[in-house]
C-alpha positions as CSV (number, residue, x, y, z in Angstrom):
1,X,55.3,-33.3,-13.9
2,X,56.4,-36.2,-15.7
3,X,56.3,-38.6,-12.9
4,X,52.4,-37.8,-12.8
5,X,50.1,-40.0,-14.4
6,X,48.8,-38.9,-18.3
7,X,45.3,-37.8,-16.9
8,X,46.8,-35.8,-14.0
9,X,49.8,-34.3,-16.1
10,X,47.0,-33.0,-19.0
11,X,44.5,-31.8,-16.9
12,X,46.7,-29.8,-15.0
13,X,48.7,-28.3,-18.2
14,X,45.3,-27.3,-20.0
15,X,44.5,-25.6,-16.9
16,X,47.5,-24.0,-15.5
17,X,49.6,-23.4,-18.5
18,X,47.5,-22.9,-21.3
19,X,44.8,-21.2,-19.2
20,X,41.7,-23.3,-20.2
21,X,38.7,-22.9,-18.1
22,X,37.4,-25.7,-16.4
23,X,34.3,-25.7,-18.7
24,X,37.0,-25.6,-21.7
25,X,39.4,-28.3,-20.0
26,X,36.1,-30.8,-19.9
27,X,35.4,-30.0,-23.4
28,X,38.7,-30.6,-24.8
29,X,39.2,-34.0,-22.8
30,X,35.4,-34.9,-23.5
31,X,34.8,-35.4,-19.8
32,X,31.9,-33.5,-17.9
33,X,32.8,-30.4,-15.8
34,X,32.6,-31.9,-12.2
35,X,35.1,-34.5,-12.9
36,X,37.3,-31.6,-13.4
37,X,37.3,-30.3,-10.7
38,X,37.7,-33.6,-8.9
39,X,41.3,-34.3,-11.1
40,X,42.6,-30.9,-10.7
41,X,42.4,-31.7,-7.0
42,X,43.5,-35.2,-7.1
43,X,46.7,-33.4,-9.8
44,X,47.4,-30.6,-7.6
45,X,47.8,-33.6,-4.7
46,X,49.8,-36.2,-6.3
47,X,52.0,-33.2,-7.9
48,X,52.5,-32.0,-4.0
49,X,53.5,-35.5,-2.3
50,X,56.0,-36.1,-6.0
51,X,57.7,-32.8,-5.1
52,X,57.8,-33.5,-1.5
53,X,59.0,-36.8,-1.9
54,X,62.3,-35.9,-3.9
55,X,62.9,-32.5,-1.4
56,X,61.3,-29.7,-4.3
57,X,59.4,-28.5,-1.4
């Protein structure tokens, strides 16, 4: 997580470990609620090819 980039690494810890909704997520990073979903994709990606890359998965 750390190697992700600020952005990625807070959407995807008010999401996934502190359980915010996505309408709470955009509310808290004052960003609109498609956007997201579009960086909790993008996250969940990067996350993926960082664990990859140093054999997690």
């Amino acid at each position: 997580m750390t190697k992700l980039p600020p952005r990625y690494r807070e959407i995807l810890l008010l999401r996934f470990v502190y359980g915010y909704s996505m309408r709470e997520t955009a509310e808290l990073m004052d960003i609109p609620f498609t956007t997201v979903g579009k960086l909790s994709q993008r996250a969940k990606e990067r996350l993926y090819e960082i664990c990859r890359s140093e054999g997690v998965l």
